[in-house]
Legacy VTK file of the C-alpha trace (Angstrom):
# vtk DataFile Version 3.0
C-alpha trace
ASCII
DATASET POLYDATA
POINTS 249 float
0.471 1.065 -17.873
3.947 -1.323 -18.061
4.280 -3.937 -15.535
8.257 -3.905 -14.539
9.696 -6.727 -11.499
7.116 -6.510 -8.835
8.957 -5.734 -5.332
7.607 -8.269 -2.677
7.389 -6.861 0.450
6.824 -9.061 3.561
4.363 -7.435 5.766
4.823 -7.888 9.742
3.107 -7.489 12.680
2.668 -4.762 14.692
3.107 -1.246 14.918
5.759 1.644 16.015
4.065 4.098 18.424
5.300 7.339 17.386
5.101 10.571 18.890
3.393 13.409 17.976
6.519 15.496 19.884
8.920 14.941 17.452
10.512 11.478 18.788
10.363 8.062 18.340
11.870 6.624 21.227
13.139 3.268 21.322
13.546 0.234 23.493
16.984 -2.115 23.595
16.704 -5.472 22.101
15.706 -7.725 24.400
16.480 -11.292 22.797
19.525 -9.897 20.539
21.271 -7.182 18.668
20.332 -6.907 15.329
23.685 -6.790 12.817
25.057 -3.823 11.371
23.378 -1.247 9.737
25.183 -0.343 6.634
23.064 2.574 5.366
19.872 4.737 5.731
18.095 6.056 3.239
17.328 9.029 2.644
21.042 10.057 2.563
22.780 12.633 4.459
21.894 16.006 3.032
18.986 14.545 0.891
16.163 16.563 0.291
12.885 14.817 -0.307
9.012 14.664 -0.557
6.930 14.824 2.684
5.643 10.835 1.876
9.273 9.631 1.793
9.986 6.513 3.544
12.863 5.675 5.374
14.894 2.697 3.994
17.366 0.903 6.587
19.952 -1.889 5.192
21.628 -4.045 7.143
25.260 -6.336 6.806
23.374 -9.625 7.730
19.763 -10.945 7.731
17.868 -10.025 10.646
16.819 -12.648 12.524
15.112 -10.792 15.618
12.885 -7.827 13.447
10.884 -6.422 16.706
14.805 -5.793 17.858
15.534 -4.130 14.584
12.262 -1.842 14.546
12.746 -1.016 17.941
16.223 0.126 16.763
14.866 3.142 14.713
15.051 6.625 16.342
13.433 9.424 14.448
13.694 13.283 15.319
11.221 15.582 13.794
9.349 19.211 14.555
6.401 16.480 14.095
6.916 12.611 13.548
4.215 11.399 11.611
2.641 7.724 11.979
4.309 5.162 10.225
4.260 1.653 9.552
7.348 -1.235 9.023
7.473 -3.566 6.020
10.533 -5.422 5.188
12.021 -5.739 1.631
14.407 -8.262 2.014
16.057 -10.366 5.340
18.619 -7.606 5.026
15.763 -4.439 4.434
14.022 -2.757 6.778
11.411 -0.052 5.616
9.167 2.285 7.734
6.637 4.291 5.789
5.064 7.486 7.036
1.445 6.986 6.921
0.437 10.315 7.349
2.978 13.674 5.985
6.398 14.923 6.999
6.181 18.360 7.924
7.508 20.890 5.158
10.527 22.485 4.505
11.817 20.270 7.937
15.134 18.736 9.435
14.986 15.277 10.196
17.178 13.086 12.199
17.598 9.146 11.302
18.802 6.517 13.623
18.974 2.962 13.596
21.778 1.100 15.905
25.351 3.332 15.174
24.309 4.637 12.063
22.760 8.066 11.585
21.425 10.498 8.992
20.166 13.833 8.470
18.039 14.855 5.647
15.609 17.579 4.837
12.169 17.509 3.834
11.252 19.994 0.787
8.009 21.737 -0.090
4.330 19.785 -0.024
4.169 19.119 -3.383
1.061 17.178 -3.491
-0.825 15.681 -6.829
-4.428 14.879 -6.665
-6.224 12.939 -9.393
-9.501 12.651 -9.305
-10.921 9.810 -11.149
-14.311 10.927 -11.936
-13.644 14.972 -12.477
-11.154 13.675 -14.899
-8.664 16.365 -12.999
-4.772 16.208 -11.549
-4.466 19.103 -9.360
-1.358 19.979 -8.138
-0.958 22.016 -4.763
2.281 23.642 -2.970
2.496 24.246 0.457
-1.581 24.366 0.796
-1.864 26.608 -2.515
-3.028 25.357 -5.821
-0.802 26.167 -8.350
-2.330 23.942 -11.318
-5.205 22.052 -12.166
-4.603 20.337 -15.265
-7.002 17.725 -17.095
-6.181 14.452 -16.919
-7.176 10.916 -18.340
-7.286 7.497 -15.825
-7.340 4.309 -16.800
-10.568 2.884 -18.059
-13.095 0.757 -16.804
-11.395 -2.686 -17.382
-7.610 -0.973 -16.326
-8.626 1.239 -13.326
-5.916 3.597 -12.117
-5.500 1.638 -8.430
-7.071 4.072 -5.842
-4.854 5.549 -2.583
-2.125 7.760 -1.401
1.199 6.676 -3.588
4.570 8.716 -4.030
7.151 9.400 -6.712
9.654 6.558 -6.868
10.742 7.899 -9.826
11.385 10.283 -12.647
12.032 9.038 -16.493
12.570 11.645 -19.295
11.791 8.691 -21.719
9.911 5.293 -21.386
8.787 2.667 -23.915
5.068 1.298 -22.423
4.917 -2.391 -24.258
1.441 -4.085 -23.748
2.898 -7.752 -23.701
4.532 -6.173 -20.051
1.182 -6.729 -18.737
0.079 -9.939 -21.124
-1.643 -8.131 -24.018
-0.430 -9.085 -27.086
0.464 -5.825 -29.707
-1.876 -7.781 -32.360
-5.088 -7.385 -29.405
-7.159 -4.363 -29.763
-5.822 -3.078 -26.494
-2.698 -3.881 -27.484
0.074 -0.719 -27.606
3.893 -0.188 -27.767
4.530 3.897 -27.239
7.256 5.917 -26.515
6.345 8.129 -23.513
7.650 11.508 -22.245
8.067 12.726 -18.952
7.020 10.090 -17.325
6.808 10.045 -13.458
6.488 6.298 -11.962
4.236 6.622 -8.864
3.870 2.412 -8.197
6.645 -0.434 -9.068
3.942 -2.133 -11.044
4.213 0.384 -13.479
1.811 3.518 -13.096
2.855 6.526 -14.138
2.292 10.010 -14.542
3.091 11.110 -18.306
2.841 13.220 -21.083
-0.094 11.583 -23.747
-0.492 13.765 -27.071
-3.074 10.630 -28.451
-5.709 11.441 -25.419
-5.367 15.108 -24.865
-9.305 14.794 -26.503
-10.312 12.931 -23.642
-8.320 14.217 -21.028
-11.152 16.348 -19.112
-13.764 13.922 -20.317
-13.110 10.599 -20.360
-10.879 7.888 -18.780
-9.453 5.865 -21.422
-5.793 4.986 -20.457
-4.590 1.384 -19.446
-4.011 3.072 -15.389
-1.787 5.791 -16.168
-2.765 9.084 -15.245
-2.112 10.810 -19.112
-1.664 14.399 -19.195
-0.696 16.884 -22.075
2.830 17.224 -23.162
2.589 20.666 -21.897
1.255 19.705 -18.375
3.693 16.481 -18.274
6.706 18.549 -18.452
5.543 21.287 -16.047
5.032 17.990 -13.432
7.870 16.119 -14.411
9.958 19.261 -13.839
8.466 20.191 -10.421
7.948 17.243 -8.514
10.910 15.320 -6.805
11.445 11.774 -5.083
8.821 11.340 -2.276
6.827 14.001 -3.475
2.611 11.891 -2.894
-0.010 11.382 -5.150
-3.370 11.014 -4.197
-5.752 9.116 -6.615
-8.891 9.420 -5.337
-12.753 9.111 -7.275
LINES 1 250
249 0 1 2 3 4 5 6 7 8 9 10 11 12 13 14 15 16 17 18 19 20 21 22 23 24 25 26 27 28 29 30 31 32 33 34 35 36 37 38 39 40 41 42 43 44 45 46 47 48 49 50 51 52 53 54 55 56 57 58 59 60 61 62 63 64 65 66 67 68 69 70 71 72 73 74 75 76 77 78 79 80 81 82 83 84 85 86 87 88 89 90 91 92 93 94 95 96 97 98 99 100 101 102 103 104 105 106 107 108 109 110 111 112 113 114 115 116 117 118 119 120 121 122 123 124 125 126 127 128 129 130 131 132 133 134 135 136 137 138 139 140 141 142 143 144 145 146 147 148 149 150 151 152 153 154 155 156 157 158 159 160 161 162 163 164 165 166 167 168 169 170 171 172 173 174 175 176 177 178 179 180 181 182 183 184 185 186 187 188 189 190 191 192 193 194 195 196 197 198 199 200 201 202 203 204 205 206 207 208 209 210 211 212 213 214 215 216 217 218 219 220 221 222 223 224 225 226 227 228 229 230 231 232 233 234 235 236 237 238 239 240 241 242 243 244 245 246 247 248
């Protein structure tokens, strides 16, 4: 597993009540108007996974946040649940905690700024800890069940519902990333392939030609879920941004 910049995300109170119609309805600010908004993300025309968050950036630091959650109008054939967090002063973020419907239109908007985007196909991934599996369904059909290696005992692959943030043809996994020194018997420095990142601490999804003998078997990785090249590259080249994983044991 390599450790890159941890994002720090300040967690707020309270919730948005969503719903299940299609709508989030909102409320005007009622101590002041938060600034700008200078983008949404996804963008116009995107087309993403059905665990994609919605990113809202804004000119100025938000000094009323209730104002600028309240803000956010969402327009679904279903709106799923969804929580706020806030990257930055400037960053807004409201994560679906359940799934956007499939193959769906959605409308984004937050004060005079708007966005449409499409939803693709539920690509979901499943790894299962103890079956030593990564099973990976389309629209409700299994279309491969591939076996997989997790992290070992004293690296567990973290456990929860996670999403692609990220696809890298090529990665270099150092050890001293994550404070093991190359000269410690757990130390490594390997050049992976295929790798899809799946948390900004640094677990991944990639190809592992050294553990293919344990993949099935045994969980010997460092928290990366290791498949075989073969397997990597049939992921790598069907999943897309938002797409979730579920690690589960």
């Amino acid at each position: 597993m390599l450790r890159t910049v941890t994002r720090s995300v300040a967690a707020i109170a309270g919730a948005v009540a969503i719903a299940m119609t299609g709508s989030v309805a909102t409320g005007s600010a009622a101590i002041s108007t938060p600034p700008d908004v200078t983008a949404i993300e996804p963008a116009a025309g995107a087309v993403v996974g059905v665990a994609q968050p919605l990113t809202v950036r804004f000119d100025a630091p938000v000094q009323n946040r209730s104002a600028a959650e309240r803000s956010l109008q969402i327009t679904a054939p279903t709106t799923p649940s969804g929580e706020f967090t806030w990257l930055s002063d400037s960053t807004m973020q409201w994560t679906p905690t359940s799934f956007w419907p499939a193959h769906s239109p959605i409308s984004v908007t937050a004060g005079d700024f708007i966005t449409n985007f499409r939803t693709g196909a539920a690509v979901v991934g499943v790894a299962d800890i103890d079956a030593h599996t990564f099973t990976v369904s389309i629209d409700d059909q299994v279309v491969r069940e591939m076996p997989a290696s997790m992290g070992k005992p004293k690296f567990p692959t973290p456990v929860g519902t996670f999403r692609v943030l990220g696809k890298e043809s090529v990665v270099v996994m150092d050890s001293r990333t994550i404070g093991i020194p190359l000269d410690d018997p757990e130390g490594y420095k390997l050049t992976v392939y295929d790798a899809v990142r799946i948390t900004w601490g640094g677990v991944y999804v990639h190809g592992a030609p050294w553990s293919t003998g344990s993949q099935g078997y045994a969980n010997v990785s460092h928290g990366c879920i290791n498949l075989s090249p073969d397997n990597a590259d049939w992921y790598f080249n069907t999943v897309g941004m938002g797409d979730p994983v579920i690690v589960q044991s």
